[in-house]
Structure formats: C-alpha cells, structure tokens
C-alpha positions, 0 to 999 in steps of 0.5 A: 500500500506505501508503494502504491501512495509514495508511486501516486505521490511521485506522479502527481508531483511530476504532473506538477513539475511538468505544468509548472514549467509548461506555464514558466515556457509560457510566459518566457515565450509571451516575455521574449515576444513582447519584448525581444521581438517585432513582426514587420507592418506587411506581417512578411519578417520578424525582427529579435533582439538578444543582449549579449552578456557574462558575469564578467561584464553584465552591461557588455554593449553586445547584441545579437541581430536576428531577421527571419522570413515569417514564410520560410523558418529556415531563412534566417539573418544574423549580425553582431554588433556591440555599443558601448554598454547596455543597461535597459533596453527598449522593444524593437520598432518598425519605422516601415517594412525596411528599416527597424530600432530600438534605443537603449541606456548607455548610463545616466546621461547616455542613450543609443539608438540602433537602425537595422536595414533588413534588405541590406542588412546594414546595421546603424549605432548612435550614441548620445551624451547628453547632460541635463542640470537645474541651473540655479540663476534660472531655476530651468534645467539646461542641456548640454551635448558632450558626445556623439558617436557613430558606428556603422555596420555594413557587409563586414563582420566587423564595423565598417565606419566609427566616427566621433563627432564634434558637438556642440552644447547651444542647441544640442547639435553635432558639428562635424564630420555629420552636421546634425542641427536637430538633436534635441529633438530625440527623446529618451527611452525612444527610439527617433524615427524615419526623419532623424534617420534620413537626416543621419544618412544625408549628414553622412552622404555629405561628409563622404563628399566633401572627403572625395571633393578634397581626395581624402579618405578621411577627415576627422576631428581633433576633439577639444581644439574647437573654439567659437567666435563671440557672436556665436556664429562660427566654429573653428577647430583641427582636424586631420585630412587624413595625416595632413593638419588641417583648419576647418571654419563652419558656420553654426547657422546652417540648416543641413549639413550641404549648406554648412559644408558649401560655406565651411573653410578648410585649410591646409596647415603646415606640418609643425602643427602636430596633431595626436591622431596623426602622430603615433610614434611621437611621444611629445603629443598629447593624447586624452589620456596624457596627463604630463601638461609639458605635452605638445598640444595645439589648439584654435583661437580666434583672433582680431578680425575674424582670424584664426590662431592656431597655437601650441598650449603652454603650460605655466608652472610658476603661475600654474595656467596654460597660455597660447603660444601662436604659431599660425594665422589664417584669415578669413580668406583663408590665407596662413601667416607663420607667426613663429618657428616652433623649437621643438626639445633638443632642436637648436632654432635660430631662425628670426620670427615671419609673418 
C-alpha cells in the first residue's frame, strides 16, 4: 500500500513539475515576444533582439541581430554588433517594412539608438551624451551635448565606419564630420524615427563628399581644439585630412549639413602643427589620456578680425595656467601667416620670427 501512495505521490508531483514549467515556457515565450521581438507592418519578417552578456561584464554593449522570413523558418539573418554598454533596453520598432530600432541606456546621461536595414542588412549605432542640470540663476534645467558617436555596420563582420563627432552644447547639435542641427529633438527611452534617420544618412552622404571633393579618405576631428567666435556664429577647430593638419571654419547657422559644408573653410596647415591622431610614434603629443601638461598640444583661437590662431598650449608652472603660444594665422580668406618657428626639445632654432 506505501508503494502504491509514495508511486501516486511521485506522479502527481511530476504532473506538477511538468505544468509548472509548461506555464514558466509560457510566459518566457509571451516575455521574449513582447519584448525581444517585432513582426514587420506587411506581417512578411520578424525582427529579435538578444543582449549579449557574462558575469564578467553584465552591461557588455553586445547584441545579437536576428531577421527571419515569417514564410520560410529556415531563412534566417544574423549580425553582431556591440555599443558601448547596455543597461535597459527598449522593444524593437518598425519605422516601415525596411528599416527597424530600438534605443537603449548607455548610463545616466547616455542613450543609443540602433537602425537595422533588413534588405541590406546594414546595421546603424548612435550614441548620445547628453547632460541635463537645474541651473540655479534660472531655476530651468539646461542641456548640454558632450558626445556623439557613430558606428556603422555594413557587409563586414566587423564595423565598417566609427566616427566621433564634434558637438556642440547651444542647441544640442553635432558639428562635424555629420552636421546634425536637430538633436534635441530625440527623446529618451525612444527610439527617433524615419526623419532623424534620413537626416543621419544625408549628414553622412555629405561628409563622404566633401572627403572625395578634397581626395581624402578621411577627415576627422581633433576633439577639444574647437573654439567659437563671440557672436556665436562660427566654429573653428583641427582636424586631420587624413595625416595632413588641417583648419576647418563652419558656420553654426546652417540648416543641413550641404549648406554648412558649401560655406565651411578648410585649410591646409603646415606640418609643425602636430596633431595626436596623426602622430603615433611621437611621444611629445598629447593624447586624452596624457596627463604630463609639458605635452605638445595645439589648439584654435580666434583672433582680431575674424582670424584664426592656431597655437601650441603652454603650460605655466610658476603661475600654474596654460597660455597660447601662436604659431599660425589664417584669415578669413583663408590665407596662413607663420607667426613663429616652433623649437621643438633638443632642436637648436635660430631662425628670426615671419609673418
């Protein structure tokens, strides 16, 4: 009799098990559907996406990309691609039948937003650093932009583009490469749509081809050497036209990135300007990281009448603050002046100053 009871005691208890983990199976499904995937507005594809992560790193910014045929199981696309970190994660959206986002939380201040293209299986990352702060002389909270980053994906397993942008706090703005006027109109937590997307992709196009116009691959900012004139109605900052120094002047006024790019200046200056993403093996530049203030590091300032200086900052120990030692003048026209030789340590310079 104690057989037969402990037999019926155990079946019950696995009938339990089975129902309990029939419900768990359930409601996983009903979780991962609701929150992981995405059926396209023609029904035709289904989009799904995993956060990648250990228990080494529980915010890695790895995520697994999955698009399937709703008519074929078997036709089934996937990439991997990786932001910074991930905290939350928002559910999946169709902007149309072709393209598909989503945002997550990078950290405080700190959102990004993923494009998936499904017919080309290009894939678009943007990062955004934005910070807001009750400013106590007007009781208002106020908005500054301190980051943009771009990755994209295309045929390659890897990332086929990253490009850091130079930003701008007035309006929360990316300057350069991708001029982007109308960031502030994102939100958090949401995913901007088609017009924010296309305007990424022109800024994107345009920048592509002002690099073919001037026969570069590229031409990247050297960030923290951007100064604005006092009207506030031009940038001028360093960048690097591949391994040539170079001055670009934008205008802050312009309503897309063709007309700021068609009144943009863009200057070639001479090779003692030295910039530390053009210098790899010089262990006198300066890199962000750097934290010796006797480093070489040049920088822009703007000068009388609408002229820019491109100088070296120099660091005062006795007085302990940095001064600008001018090297170079270029005015509005475009046209550079050297100001004075740089004797750079263990060189003897007796060259007399030129302008």
């Amino acid at each position: 009799m104690k057989q037969y009871k402990h037999r019926l005691e155990s079946l019950l208890l696995a009938a339990t098990t089975i129902a309990f983990l029939a419900t768990i199976q359930q409601l996983s499904a009903s979780i991962f559907e609701s929150k992981n995937s995405a059926q396209s507005p023609d029904k035709s594809q289904t989009f799904r996406v995993e956060r990648l992560s250990d228990y080494n790193d529980p915010f890695s910014g790895k995520m697994m990309l999955q698009l399937s045929s709703n008519s074929d199981p078997n036709s089934i696309k996937q990439r991997l691609v990786e932001g910074t970190r991930i905290r939350t994660m928002t559910p999946p959206v169709w902007l149309n039948n072709e393209w598909v986002g989503f945002s997550y939380n990078v950290g405080k201040n700190s959102e990004g937003y993923t494009y998936y293209h499904a017919p080309s299986h290009k894939t678009i990352l943007i990062e955004t650093d934005i910070v807001r702060q009750l400013m106590g002389n007007t009781g208002q909270v106020e908005e500054e932009m301190q980051n943009l980053s771009f990755t994209q994906y295309t045929d390659k397993k890897s990332a086929s583009l990253q490009i850091q942008n130079l930003t701008w706090g007035s309006g929360n703005r990316s300057l350069f490469p991708l001029y982007l006027p109308t960031i502030n109109n994102t939100a958090r937590d949401t995913v901007p749509g088609l017009p924010f997307l296309k305007s990424v992709e022109s800024a994107l196009s345009e920048y592509q081809g002002l690099c073919e116009l001037h026969h570069a691959k590229s031409i990247l900012p050297e960030l923290g050497t951007e100064s604005f004139d006092q009207q506030g109605d031009r940038v001028a900052f360093l960048a690097a036209m591949e391994t040539t120094p170079t001055l670009v002047v934008l205008p802050l006024s312009a309503k897309t990135a063709q007309d700021a790019f068609k009144k943009a200046m863009i200057v070639q200056l001479p090779s003692m300007i030295r910039l530390s993403s053009t210098s790899e093996t010089d262990t006198e530049v300066a890199t962000e990281d750097t934290e010796d203030l006797t480093a070489v590091r040049f920088t822009t300032k703007w000068g009388a009448k609408g002229a820019t200086i491109i100088g070296q900052e120099v660091y005062d120990e006795i007085n302990n603050t940095t001064q600008l030692q001018p090297y170079c003048e270029v005015d509005k026209q475009g046209h550079c002046s050297i100001l004075t030789i740089p004797v750079w340590p263990g060189t003897i310079d007796d060259t007399e100053t030129t302008k």
